[in-house]
NUBANU-992156 format. One record per residue (C-alpha): residue in three letters; x, y, z. Coordinates in Angstrom, 1 decimal. Layout:
residues N
LOKOL type     px     py     pz
LOKOL  ALA      X      Y      Z
...
This chain:
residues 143
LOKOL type     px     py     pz
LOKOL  UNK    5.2   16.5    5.4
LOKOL  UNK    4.3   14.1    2.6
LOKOL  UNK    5.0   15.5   -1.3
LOKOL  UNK    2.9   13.8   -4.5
LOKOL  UNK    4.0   14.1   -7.3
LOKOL  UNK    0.7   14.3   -9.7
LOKOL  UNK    1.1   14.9  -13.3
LOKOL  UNK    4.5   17.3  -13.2
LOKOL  UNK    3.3   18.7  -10.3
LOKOL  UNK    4.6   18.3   -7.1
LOKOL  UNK    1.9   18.8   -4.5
LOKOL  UNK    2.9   19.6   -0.4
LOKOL  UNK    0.5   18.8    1.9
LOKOL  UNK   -0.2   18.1    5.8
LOKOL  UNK   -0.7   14.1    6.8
LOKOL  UNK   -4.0   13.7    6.6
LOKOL  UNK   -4.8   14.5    3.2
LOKOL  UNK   -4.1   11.0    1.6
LOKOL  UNK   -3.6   10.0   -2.0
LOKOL  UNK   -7.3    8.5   -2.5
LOKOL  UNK   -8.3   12.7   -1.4
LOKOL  UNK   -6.6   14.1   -4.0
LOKOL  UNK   -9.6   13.9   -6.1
LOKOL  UNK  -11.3   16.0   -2.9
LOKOL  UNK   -8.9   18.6   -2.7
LOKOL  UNK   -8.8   19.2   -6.7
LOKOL  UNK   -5.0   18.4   -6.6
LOKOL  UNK   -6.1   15.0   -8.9
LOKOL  UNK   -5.4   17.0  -12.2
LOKOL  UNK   -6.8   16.2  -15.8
LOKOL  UNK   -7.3   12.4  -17.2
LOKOL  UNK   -3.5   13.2  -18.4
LOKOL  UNK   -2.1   13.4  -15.1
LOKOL  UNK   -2.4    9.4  -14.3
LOKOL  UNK    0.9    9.5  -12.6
LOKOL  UNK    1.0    9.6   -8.3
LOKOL  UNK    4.7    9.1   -6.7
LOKOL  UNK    5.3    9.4   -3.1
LOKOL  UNK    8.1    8.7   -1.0
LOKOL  UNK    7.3    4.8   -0.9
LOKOL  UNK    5.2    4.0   -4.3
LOKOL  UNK    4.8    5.1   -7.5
LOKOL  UNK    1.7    4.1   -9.2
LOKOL  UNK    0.1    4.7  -12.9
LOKOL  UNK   -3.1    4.7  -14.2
LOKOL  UNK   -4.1    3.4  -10.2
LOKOL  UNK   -2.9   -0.7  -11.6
LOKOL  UNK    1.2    0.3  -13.0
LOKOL  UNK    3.6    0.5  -10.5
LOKOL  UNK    7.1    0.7   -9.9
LOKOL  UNK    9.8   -2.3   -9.3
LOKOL  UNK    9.9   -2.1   -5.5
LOKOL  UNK    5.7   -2.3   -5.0
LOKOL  UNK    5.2   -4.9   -7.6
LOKOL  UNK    7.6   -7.0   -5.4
LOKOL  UNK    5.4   -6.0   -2.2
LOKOL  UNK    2.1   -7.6   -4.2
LOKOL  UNK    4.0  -11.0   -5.1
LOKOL  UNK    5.1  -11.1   -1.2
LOKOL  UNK    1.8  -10.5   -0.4
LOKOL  UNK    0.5  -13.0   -2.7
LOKOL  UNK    3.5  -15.6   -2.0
LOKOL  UNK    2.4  -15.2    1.8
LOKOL  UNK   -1.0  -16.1    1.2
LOKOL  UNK   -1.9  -13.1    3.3
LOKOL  UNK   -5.4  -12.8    1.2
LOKOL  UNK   -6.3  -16.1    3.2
LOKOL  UNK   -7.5  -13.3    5.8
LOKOL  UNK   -7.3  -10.2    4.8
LOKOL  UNK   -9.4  -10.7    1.5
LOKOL  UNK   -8.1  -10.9   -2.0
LOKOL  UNK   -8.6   -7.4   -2.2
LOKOL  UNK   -7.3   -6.7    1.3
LOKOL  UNK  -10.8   -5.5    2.0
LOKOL  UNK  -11.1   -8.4    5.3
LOKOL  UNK  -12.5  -11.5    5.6
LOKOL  UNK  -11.2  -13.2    9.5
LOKOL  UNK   -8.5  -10.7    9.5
LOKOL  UNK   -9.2   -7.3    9.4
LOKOL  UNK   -9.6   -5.0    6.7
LOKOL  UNK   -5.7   -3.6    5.3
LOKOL  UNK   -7.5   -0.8    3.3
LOKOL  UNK   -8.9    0.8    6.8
LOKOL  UNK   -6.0   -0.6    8.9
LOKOL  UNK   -3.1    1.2    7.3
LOKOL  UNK   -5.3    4.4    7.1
LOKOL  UNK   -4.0    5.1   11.1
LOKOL  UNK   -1.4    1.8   10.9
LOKOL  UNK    2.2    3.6   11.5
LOKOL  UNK    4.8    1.2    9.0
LOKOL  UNK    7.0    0.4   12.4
LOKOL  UNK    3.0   -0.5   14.1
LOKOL  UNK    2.9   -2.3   10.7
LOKOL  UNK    6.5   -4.3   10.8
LOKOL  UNK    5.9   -5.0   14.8
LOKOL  UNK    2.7   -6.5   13.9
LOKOL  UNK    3.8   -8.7   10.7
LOKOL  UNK    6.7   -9.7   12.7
LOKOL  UNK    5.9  -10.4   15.9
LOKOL  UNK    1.9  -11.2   14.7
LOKOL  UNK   -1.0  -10.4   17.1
LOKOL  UNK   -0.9  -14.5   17.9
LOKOL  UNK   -4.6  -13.7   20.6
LOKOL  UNK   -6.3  -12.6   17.1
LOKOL  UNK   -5.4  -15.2   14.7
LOKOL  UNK   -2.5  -13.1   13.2
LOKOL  UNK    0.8  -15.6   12.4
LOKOL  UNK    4.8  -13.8   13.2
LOKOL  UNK    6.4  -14.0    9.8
LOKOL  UNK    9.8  -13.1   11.7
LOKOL  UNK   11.1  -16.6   10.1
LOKOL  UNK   10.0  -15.7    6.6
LOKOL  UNK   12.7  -14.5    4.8
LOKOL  UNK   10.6  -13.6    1.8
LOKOL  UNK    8.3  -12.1    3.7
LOKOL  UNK   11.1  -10.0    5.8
LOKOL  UNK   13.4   -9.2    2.7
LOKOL  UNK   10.6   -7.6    1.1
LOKOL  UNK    8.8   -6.1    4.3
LOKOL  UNK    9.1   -2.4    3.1
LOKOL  UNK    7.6   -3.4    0.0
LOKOL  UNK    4.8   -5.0    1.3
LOKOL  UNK    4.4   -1.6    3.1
LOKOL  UNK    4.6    0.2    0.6
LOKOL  UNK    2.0   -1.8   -1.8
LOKOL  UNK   -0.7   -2.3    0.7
LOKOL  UNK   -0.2    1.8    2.1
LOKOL  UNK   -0.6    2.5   -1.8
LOKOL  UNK   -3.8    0.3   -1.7
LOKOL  UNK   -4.9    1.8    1.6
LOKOL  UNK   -4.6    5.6    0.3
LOKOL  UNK   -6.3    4.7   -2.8
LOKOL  UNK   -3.6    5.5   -5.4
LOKOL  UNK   -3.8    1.4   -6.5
LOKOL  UNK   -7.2    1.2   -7.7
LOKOL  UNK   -7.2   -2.5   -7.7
LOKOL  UNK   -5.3   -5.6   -5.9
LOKOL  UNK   -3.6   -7.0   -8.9
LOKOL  UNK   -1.2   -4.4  -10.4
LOKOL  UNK    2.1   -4.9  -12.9
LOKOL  UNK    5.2   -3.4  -13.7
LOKOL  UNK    4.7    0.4  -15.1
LOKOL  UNK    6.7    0.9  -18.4
């Protein structure tokens, strides 16, 4: 079962209630309370995050992925990340960026080693982008 971490409080809740709900299910807490950490991502004011996902948005921008996906990972020949990663498992997600889906356009980045060094952190950005905790696609380092 997934725990947030909003403001000082940690929040429990069942799997599909996803950060970009919180709001929702009035666990989003005053203007204050800026701050959501999960198990894979910390993010701050929806554009600070920590080391580990700023390194997944420079992969993703190293890898050119936005070529398909959209600079904003909203879709243009490749499908929408935003939706994808809503139902997307993260081992559906590394079978797919390594092995590709070659029938739909979708290159294996198996001989990548940027792109495979940093594969959980790719994860992690575009699942943070996906539940709505980054509010944008360009994000820095949180302080």
């Amino acid at each position: 079962m997934p725990v947030f971490l909003v403001g000082s409080t940690e929040v429990c809740c069942d799997e599909k209630v996803v950060v970009g709900d919180l709001d929702r299910h009035g666990l989003a807490g005053s203007a204050d309370d800026n701050k959501v950490q999960t198990d894979l991502y910390t993010v701050v004011d929806g554009t600070k995050v920590d080391a580990d996902t700023l390194k997944g948005f420079k992969t993703w921008r190293a890898a050119a992925c936005d070529r398909c996906h959209g600079a904003n990972q909203e879709g243009l020949v490749g499908p929408s990340l935003v939706q994808s990663l809503k139902s997307l498992t993260k081992d559906e997600f590394k079978k797919t960026v390594t092995e590709g889906r070659l029938e739909k356009g979708m290159p294996s980045f198996k001989t990548s080693h940027m792109v495979m060094d940093n594969l959980d952190q790719l994860y992690a950005y575009l699942k943070g982008r996906s539940d709505g905790a980054i509010k944008r696609a360009k994000v820095e380092l949180m302080q």
